[in-house]
N, C-alpha and C positions, 0 to 999 in steps of 0.2 A: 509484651507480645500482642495483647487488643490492638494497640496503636498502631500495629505494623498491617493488618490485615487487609483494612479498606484498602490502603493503596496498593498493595501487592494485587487486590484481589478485582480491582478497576483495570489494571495495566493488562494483567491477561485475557481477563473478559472482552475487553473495549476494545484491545488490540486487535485481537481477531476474528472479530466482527466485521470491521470495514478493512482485512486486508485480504479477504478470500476472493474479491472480486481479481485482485490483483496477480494471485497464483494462477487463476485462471485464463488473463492473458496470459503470462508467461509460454504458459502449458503453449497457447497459442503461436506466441511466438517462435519456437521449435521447429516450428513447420514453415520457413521463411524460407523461400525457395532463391536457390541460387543458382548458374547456370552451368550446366553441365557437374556439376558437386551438387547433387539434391541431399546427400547426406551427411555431408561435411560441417553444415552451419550449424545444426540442430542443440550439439553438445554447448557451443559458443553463446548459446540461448538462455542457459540452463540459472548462470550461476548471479547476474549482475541483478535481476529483479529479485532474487530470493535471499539475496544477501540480508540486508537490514529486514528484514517482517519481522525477525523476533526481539529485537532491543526492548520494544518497551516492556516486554513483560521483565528484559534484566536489568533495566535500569535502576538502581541504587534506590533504597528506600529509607523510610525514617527509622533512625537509630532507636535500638533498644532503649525500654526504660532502664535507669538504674536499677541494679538486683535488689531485692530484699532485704533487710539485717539478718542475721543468722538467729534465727531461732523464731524472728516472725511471721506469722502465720499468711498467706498470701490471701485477699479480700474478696467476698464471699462475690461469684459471678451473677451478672446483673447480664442477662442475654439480650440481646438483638438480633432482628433478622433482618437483612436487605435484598432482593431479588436485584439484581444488579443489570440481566438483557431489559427488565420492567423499565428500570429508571432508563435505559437505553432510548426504552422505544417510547417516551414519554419526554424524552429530552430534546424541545427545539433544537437546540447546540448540534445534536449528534447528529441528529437527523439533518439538518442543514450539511455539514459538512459529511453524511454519508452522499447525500443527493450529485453534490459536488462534485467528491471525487469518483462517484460511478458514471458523471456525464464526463469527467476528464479523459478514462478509462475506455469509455463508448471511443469517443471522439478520435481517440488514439487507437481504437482496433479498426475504426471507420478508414480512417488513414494507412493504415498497415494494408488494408486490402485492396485500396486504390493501389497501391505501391506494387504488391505483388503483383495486381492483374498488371500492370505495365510490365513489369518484369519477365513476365512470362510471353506479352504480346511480341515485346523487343525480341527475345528468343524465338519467336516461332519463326518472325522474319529472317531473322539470321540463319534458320535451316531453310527458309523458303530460296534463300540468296546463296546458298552451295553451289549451285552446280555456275553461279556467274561471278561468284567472286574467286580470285586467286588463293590458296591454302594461306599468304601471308597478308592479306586484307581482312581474311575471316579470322584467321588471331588476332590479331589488332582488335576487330571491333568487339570478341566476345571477352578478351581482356579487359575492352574499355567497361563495358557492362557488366564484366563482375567487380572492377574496380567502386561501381556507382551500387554497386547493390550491398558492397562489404561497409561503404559508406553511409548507404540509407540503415542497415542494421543496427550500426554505429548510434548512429542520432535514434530510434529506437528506443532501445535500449536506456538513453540516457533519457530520454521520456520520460518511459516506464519507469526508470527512479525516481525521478524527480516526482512524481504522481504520489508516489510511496513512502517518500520521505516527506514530504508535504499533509501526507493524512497522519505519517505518526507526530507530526508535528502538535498537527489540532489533535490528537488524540489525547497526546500528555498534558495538553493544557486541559479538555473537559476531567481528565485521570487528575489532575490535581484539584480542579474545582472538586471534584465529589468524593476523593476523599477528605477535604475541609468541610465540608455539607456534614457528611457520616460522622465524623467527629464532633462537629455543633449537636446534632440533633442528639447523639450521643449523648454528648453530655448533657442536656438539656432533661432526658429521660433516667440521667444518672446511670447510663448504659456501660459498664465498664468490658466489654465481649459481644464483637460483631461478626456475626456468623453468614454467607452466602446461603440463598436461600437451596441450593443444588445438594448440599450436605444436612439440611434437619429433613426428616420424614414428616414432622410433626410438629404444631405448635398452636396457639392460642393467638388469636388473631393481635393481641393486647403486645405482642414479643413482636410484631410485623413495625417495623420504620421504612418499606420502601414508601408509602404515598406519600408520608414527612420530606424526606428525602429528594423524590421528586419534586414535591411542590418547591421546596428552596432550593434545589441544581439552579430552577428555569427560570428564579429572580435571581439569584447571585451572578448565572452566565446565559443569558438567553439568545448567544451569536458566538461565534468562532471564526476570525478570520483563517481562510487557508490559504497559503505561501502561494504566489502565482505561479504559471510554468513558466521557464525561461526558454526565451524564444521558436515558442509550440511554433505560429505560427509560419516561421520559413524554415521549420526542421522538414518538410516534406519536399518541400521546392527544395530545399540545399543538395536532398540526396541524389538527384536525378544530373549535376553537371558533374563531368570529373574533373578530380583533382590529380591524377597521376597523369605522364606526358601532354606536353602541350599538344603534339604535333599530332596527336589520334584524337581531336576533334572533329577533324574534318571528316575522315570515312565516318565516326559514327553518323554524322548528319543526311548520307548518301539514304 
């Protein structure tokens, strides 16, 4: 059970550290206005970003040791404590790849807002153009524009995972370097029982392995590459032509 701890106890620390930037677009995305349905899209927002944020804390970890012999006595604990946001905030790795994917994240609510303000300017024209277009021009063009806006959502969204999925990526690869770190030094100290530092009240600074810890994360892994996005940049240009009837390009252009 020692053996099991680091990594369990990396996956959910680590994890949810650099994914709360990401709930917090979502939350954003909600509010993605669409036209004449201002309440429709919101629910359609909800579920594609929030999906994966919690795998790595369930991803599979390392198997039990073999049980005991029956009758022998289980070997007397050897404590350790690891502060684990410490090693965090002390790890070029993490910090590289938090920096990362909050400028992914920026760059991606930057774009969402350009979008909407379009969205909304196209609309205003289209109430400005009632009383001169015909009832079957003005369906036309505000079908064509929710067709490009159901579309800009679309690409979004797949963003926004890909953002997501790409930091749980580097996350499980620092979650593995540091629990192999925790385990060296571990043994090193003849540590058999690693404890987070959130559960002891108290301890003797001699039981503390985060500055070990840190110091060998940032020689063992001192870079992370993170998975690039796939085709960020004409995800904002793609959402703006439609893809539904050919033959309503033309009023939209009027």
């Amino acid at each position: 059970m020692a053996r099991r701890a680091p990594a369990a106890l990396a996956a959910i620390l680590m994890s949810s550290t650099l994914l709360v930037g990401g709930q917090a677009l979502a939350q954003q995305q909600q509010q993605w206005f669409v036209p004449n349905q201002p309440q429709q899209s919101a629910p359609q927002q909800q579920r594609p970003a929030q999906a994966p944020r919690q795998q790595p804390a369930q991803r599979p970890v390392q198997a039990n040791p073999a049980p005991l012999p029956p009758g022998e006595p289980p070997p007397a604990a050897v404590i350790g404590i690891v502060d684990v946001p410490e090693v965090q905030r002390n790890s070029t790795a993490f910090n590289a790849v938090r920096e990362e994917i909050e400028k992914r994240r920026q760059k991606l609510n930057d774009d969402l807002q350009r979008e909407q303000g379009r969205w909304r300017e196209e609309q205003q024209q289209l109430a400005n153009q009632r009383a001169t277009l015909s009832p079957e021009e003005l369906r036309t063009k505000e079908r064509d524009l929710q067709e490009r806006v159901t579309d800009a959502q679309r690409i979004f969204r797949d963003r926004s995972r890909n953002i997501e999925q790409a930091a749980q990526q580097s996350l499980q690869e620092i979650e593995r370097a540091l629990a192999l770190v925790i385990r060296q030094v571990s043994a090193s100290r003849k540590v058999n029982l690693v404890l987070p530092r959130p559960v002891v009240i108290f301890n003797e600074p001699a039981f503390d392995l985060t500055e070990e810890v840190s110091t060998q994360l940032n020689k063992v892994l001192k870079a992370v590459a993170v998975a690039p996005e796939e085709a960020t940049p004409a995800a904002a240009p793609a959402a703006r032509p439609a893809q539904g009837g050919q033959g309503q390009q033309a009023p939209r252009r009027n």
